[in-house]
C-alpha positions as CSV (number, residue, x, y, z in Angstrom):
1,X,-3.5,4.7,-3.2
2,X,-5.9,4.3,-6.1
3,X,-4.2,1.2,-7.4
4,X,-4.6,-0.5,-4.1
5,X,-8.6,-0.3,-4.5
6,X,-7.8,-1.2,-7.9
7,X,-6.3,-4.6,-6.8
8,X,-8.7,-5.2,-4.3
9,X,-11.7,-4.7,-7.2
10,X,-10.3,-7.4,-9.3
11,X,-9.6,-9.6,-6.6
12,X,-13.8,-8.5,-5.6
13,X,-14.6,-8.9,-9.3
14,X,-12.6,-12.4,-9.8
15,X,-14.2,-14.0,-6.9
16,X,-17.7,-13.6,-7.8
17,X,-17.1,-13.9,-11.6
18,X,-18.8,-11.3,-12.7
19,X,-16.8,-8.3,-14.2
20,X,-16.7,-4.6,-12.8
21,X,-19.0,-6.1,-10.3
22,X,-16.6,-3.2,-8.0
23,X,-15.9,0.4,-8.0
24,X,-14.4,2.3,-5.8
25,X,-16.8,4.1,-3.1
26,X,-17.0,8.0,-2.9
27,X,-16.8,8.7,-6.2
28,X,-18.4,11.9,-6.4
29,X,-21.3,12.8,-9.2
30,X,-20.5,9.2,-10.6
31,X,-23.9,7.4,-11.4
32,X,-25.2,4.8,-8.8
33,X,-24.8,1.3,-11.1
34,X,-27.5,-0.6,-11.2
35,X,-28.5,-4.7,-9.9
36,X,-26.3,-6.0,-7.3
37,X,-22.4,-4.3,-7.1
38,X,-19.6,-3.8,-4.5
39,X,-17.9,-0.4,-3.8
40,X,-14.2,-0.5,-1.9
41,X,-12.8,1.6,0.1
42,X,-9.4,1.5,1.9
43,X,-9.1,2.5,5.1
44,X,-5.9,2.2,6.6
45,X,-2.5,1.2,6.1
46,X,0.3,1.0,8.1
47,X,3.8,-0.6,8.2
48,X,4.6,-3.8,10.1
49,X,7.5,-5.6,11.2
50,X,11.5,-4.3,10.1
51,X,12.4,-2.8,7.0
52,X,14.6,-3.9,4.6
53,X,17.1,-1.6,3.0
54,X,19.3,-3.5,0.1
55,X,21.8,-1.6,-2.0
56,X,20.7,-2.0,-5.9
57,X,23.7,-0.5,-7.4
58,X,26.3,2.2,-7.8
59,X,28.0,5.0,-10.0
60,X,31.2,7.1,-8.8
61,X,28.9,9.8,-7.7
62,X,25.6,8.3,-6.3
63,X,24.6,4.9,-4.6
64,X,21.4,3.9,-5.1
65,X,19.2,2.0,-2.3
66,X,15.7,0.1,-2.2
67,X,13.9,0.2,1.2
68,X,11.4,-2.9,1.5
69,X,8.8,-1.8,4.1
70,X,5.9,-5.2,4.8
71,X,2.6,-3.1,4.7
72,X,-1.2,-3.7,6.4
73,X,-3.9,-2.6,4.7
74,X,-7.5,-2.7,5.7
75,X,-10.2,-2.4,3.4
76,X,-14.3,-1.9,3.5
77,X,-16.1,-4.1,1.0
78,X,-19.7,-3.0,0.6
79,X,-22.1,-5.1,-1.1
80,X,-25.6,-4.4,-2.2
81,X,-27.2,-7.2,-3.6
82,X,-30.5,-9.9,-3.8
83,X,-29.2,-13.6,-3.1
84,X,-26.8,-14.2,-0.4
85,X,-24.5,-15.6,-2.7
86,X,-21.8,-13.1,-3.9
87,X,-21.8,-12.0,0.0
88,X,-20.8,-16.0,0.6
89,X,-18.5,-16.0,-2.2
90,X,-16.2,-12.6,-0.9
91,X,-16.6,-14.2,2.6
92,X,-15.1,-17.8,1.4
93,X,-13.3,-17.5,-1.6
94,X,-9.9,-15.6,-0.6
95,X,-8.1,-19.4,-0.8
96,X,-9.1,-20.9,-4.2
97,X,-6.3,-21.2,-7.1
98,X,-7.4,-18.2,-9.2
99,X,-7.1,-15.9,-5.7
100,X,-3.9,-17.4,-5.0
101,X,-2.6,-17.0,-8.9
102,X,-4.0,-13.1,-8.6
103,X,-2.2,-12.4,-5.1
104,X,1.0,-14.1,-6.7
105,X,0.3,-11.9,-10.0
106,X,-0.2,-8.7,-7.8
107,X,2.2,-9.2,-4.8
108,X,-0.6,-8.6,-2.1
109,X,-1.6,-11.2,0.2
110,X,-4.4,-12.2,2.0
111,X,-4.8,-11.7,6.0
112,X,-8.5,-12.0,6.9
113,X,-12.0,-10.8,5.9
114,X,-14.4,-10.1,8.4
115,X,-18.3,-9.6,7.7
116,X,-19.5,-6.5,9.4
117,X,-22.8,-7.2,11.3
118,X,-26.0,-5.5,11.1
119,X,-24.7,-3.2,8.0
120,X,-28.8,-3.1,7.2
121,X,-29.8,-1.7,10.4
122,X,-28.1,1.1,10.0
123,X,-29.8,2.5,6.1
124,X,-33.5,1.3,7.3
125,X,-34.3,4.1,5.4
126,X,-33.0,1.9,1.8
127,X,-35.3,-1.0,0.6
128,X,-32.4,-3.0,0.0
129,X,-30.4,-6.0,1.1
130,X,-26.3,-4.3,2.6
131,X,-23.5,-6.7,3.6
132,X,-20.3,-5.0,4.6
133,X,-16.6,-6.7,5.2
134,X,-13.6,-5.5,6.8
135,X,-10.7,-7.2,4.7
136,X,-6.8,-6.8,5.7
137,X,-4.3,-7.7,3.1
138,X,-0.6,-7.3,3.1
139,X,2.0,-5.7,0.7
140,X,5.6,-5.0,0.4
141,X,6.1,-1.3,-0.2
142,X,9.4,-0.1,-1.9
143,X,10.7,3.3,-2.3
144,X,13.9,4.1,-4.0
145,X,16.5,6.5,-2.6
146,X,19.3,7.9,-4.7
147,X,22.2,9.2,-2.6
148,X,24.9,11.4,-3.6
149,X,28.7,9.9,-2.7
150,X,31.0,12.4,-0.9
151,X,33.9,12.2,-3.8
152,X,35.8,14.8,-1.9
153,X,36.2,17.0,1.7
154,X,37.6,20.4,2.7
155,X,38.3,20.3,6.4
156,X,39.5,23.5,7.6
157,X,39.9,25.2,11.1
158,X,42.6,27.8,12.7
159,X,44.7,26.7,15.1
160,X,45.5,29.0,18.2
161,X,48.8,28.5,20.1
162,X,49.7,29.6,23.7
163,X,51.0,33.3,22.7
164,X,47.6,33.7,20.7
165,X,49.2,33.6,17.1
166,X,47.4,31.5,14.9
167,X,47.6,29.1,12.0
168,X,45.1,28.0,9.5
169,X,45.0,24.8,8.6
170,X,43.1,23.4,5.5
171,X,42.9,19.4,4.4
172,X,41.5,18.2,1.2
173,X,40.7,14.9,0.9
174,X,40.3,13.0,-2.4
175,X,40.3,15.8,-4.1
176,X,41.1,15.0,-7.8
């Protein structure tokens, strides 16, 4: 989803102080910026653990349910830039009080962040300094179902006795 890179860019952006220090990566005829930045891209995500249906409320007609589903997601964090610094920064600063105030404010948490090694080896061709991270964060997904009560049945079937006559039988039930 867009607004989870969107999270993950102000977290990006909060940590090293500096704002829209992030975009979001692939973003096709978009000019480069310029200086040091961070592009993120999300990877992955995928449920973990039980889900959690709660009923929120009800009409006579329709019931209406919220399914809590706890959510990984795994992130790239690329970094081009000069000092070493915001690379230390987005390595170490996932547990200071203005991370934990954003991940209250936004609902996702912190797992782990991970520097991916030898990200320059791989663009020898580019004249500059690359520093990659895999992050993982959690969130609680919710999706809201609205079901339709039964408020009334028609059962019906023929009955067919020994001599072969028959007998249809029809039940309504709470029929108003």
């Amino acid at each position: 989803m867009k607004l989870d890179v969107q999270v993950i860019q102000k977290m990006v952006d909060t940590m090293v102080g500096i704002p829209r220090f992030s975009y979001p990566s692939r973003q096709f005829g978009a000019p480069r910026p310029k200086g040091d930045f961070a592009h993120v891209t999300k990877l992955a995500e995928y449920a973990v653990g039980i889900p959690n249906q709660i009923l929120v409320s009800q009409t006579d007609t329709t019931m209406t349910y919220e399914t809590h589903v706890p959510s990984r997601l795994r992130f790239r964090i690329g970094l081009i830039e000069k000092t070493g610094l915001v690379s230390y920064k987005i390595m170490h600063g996932w547990t200071s009080e203005a991370m934990k105030a954003l991940m209250i404010e936004t609902g996702y948490g912190f797992i782990k962040c991970d520097p991916i090694v030898n990200e320059d080896a791989k663009l020898e061709k580019e004249w500059e300094l690359r520093q990659g991270f895999s992050l993982e964060v959690y969130a609680t997904r919710v999706m809201k179902e609205v079901v339709d009560k039964l408020t009334s049945v028609t059962i019906s079937g023929e009955f067919v006795f020994d001599d072969l006559s028959k007998r249809v039988l029809t039940y309504n039930i709470n029929k108003d």
